[in-house]
C-alpha positions as CSV (number, residue, x, y, z in Angstrom):
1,X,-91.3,40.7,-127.4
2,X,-94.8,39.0,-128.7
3,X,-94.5,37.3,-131.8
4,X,-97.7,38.3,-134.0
5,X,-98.8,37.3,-137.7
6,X,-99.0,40.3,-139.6
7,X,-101.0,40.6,-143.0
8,X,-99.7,43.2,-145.7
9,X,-101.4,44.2,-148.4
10,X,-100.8,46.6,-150.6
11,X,-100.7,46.4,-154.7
12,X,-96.3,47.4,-154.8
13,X,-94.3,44.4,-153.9
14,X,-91.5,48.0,-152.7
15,X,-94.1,49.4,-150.9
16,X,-95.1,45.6,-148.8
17,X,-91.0,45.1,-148.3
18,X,-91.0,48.4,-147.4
19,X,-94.0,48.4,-145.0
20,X,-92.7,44.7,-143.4
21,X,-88.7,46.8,-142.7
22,X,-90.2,49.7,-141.1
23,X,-92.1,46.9,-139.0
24,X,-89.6,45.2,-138.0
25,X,-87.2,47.4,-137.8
26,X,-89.7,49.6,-135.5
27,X,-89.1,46.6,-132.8
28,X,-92.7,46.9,-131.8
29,X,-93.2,43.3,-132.4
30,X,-91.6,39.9,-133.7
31,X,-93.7,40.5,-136.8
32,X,-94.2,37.2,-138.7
33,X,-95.4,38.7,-142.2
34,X,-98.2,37.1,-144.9
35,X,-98.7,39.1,-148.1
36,X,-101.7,40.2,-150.0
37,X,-101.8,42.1,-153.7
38,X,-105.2,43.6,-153.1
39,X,-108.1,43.0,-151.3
40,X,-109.4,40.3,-152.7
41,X,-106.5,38.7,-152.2
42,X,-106.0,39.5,-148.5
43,X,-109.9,37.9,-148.2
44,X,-108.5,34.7,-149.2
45,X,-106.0,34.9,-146.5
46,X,-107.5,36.5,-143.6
47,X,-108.0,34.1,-141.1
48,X,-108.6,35.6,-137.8
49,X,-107.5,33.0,-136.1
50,X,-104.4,33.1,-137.4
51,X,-103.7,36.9,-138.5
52,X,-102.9,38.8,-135.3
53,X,-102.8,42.2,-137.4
54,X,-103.0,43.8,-140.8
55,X,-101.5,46.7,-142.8
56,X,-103.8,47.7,-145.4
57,X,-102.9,50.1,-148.4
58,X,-106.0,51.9,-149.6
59,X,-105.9,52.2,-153.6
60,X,-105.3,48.9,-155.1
61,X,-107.2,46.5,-158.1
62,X,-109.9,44.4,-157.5
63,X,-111.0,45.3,-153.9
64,X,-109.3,48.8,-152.5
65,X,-108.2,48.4,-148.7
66,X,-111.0,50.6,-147.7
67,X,-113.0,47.2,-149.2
68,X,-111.2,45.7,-147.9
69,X,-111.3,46.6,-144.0
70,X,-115.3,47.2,-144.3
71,X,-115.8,43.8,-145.5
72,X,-113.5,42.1,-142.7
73,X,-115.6,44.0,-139.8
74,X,-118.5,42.7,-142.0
75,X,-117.6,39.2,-141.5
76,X,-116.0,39.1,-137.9
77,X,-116.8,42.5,-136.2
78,X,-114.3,44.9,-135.0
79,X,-113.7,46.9,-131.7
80,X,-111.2,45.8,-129.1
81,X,-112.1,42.3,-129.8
82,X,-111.4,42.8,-133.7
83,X,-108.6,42.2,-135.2
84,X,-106.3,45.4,-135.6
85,X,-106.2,47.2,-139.1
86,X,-104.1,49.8,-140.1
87,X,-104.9,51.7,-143.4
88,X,-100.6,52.5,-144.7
89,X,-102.2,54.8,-147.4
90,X,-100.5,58.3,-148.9
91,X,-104.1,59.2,-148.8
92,X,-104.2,62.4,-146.3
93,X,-107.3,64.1,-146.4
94,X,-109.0,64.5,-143.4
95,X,-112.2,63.4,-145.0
96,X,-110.4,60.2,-145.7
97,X,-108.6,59.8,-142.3
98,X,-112.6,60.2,-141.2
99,X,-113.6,57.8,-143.1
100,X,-111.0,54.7,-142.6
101,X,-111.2,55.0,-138.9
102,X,-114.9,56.2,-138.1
103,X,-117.1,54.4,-141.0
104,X,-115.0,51.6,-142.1
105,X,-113.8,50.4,-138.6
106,X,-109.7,50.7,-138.9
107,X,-108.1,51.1,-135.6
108,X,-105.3,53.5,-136.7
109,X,-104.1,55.4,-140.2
110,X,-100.2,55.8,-141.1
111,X,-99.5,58.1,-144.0
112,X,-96.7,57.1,-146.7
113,X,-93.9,58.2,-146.8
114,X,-93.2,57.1,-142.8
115,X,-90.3,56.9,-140.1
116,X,-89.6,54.1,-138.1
117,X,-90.4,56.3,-135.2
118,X,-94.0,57.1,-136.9
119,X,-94.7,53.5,-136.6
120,X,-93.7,53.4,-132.9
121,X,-95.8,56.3,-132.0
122,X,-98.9,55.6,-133.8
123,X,-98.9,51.3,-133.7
124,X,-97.9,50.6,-130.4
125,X,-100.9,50.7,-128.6
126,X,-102.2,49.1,-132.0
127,X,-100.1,46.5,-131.5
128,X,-100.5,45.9,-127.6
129,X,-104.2,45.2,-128.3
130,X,-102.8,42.4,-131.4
131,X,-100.6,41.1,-128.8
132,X,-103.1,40.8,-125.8
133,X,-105.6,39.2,-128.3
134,X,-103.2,36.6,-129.5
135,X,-102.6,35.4,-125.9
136,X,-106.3,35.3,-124.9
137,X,-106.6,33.3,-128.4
138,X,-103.9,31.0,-127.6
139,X,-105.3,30.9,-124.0
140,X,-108.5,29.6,-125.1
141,X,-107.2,26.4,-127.7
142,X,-105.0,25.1,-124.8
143,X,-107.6,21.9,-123.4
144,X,-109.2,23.0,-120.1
145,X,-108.5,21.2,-117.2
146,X,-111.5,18.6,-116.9
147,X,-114.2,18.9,-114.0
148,X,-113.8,15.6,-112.5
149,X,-109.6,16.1,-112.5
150,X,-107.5,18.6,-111.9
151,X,-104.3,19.5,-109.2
152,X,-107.0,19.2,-106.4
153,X,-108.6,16.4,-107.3
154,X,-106.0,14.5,-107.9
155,X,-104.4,15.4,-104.5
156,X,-107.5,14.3,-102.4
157,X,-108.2,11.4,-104.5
């Protein structure tokens, strides 16, 4: 099981334990989890280097999650090389479900209340893409072999 760093935000320290159990007790990931109590607050730690994925409430103070998730796709662009945002919202309009995932660039939308089993069905392939783009991540901060060295090199040298 990949281990990703998950970022919950959502204005109801229930509602962020809640979101983080259903998480890990969904199995989908080793979820490591970093909360946010709006969306300012989630700016200040969103590093995508470091946040694999986030779980974004919509109606908070400050900065809603809507904010929120437009401003992040601002900064550091989205599609499959993006990092992966949910919207957890009990928003359900289909107007709003539009507009999360085709204007303001969230990959997928779970409403509250939700199963275990809702967060399995919607989130894994969600949580594939966090997974794969944590490995090519980590792939690329390992030191590359040098030119001039190397297996080869130093076999024929």
């Amino acid at each position: 099981m990949v281990a990703l760093k998950a970022l919950v935000v959502d204005d109801s320290g229930v509602m962020r334990k809640m979101v983080m159990k259903g998480l890990t007790d969904s199995k989908l990931a080793d979820f490591e989890f970093v909360e946010a109590v709006d969306g300012q607050d989630a700016l200040t730690k969103f590093d995508p280097k470091e946040i694999d994925i986030g779980f974004v409430d919509w109606n908070m103070p400050n900065m809603t999650g809507i904010e929120f998730v437009r401003e992040i796709r601002n900064l550091y662009g989205g599609g499959m090389a993006g990092c992966p945002l949910v919207m957890v919202t009990s928003e359900k309009t289909m107007g709003k479900i539009e507009e999360a995932l085709d204007e303001a660039g969230a990959d997928a939308f779970i409403c509250k209340p939700f199963t275990v089993e809702e967060l399995q069905s919607k989130l894994k392939k969600v949580v594939e893409r966090a997974g794969v783009r944590r490995v090519r991540r980590e792939r690329a901060q390992k030191p590359q072999a040098q030119a001039s060295g190397g297996f080869l090199a130093k076999l024929f040298s």
